[in-house]
N, C-alpha and C positions, 0 to 999 in steps of 0.2 A: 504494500500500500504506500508506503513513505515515495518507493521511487518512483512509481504509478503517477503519485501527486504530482511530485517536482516534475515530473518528465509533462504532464498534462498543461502546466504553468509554465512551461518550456524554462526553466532552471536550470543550469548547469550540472552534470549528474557525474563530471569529470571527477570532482574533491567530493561527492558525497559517499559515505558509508553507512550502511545500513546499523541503525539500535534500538537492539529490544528491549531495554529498559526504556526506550521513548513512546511515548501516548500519543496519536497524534489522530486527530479527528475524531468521527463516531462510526458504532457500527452502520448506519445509516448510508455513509458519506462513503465506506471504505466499502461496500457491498453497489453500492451505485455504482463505482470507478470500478470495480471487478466486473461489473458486469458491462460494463462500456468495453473496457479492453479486451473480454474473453472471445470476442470473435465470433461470437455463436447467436444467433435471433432466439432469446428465451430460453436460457443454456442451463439442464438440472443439475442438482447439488452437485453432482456426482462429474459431472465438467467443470464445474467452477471449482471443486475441490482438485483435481488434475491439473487445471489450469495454476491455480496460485501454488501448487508443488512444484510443477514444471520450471515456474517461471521463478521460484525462492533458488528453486539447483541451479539454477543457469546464474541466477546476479552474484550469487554464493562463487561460484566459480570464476564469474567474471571479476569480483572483489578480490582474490585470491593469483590472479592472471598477474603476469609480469606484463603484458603485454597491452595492458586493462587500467592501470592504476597511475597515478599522477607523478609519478615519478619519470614517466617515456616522456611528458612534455608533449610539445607543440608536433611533435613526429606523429602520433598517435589521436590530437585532439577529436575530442564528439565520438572516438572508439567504441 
């Protein structure tokens, strides 16, 4: 959800890192924005549960990427 947001707000997502100690909106807000980005016209539990898996493994890995993270600079920017 956090990057879902910034990325929606067009934000910079280059220096951002995802934390789960942070609160940010409501179930209402964050359930709206999953279902804007799942891709699917009235997507069941059982998609949107897949989908927000899918997409935590991949930013997980992309946070973790040498290749991903703010230290490549301008070679890499919006990666």
């Amino acid at each position: 959800y956090q990057y879902l947001r910034r990325y929606k707000k067009k934000e910079d997502l280059d220096h951002f890192f995802f934390t789960p100690e942070r609160t940010e909106g409501t179930e209402k807000e964050c359930l709206k924005l999953l279902l804007e980005f799942c891709g699917r016209h009235n997507p069941s539990w059982t998609e949107l549960s897949n989908f927000t898996h899918f997409l935590n493994f991949q930013l997980s890995k992309c946070e973790k990427s040498v290749f991903c993270g703010p230290a490549v600079g301008a070679d890499f920017q919006g990666f």
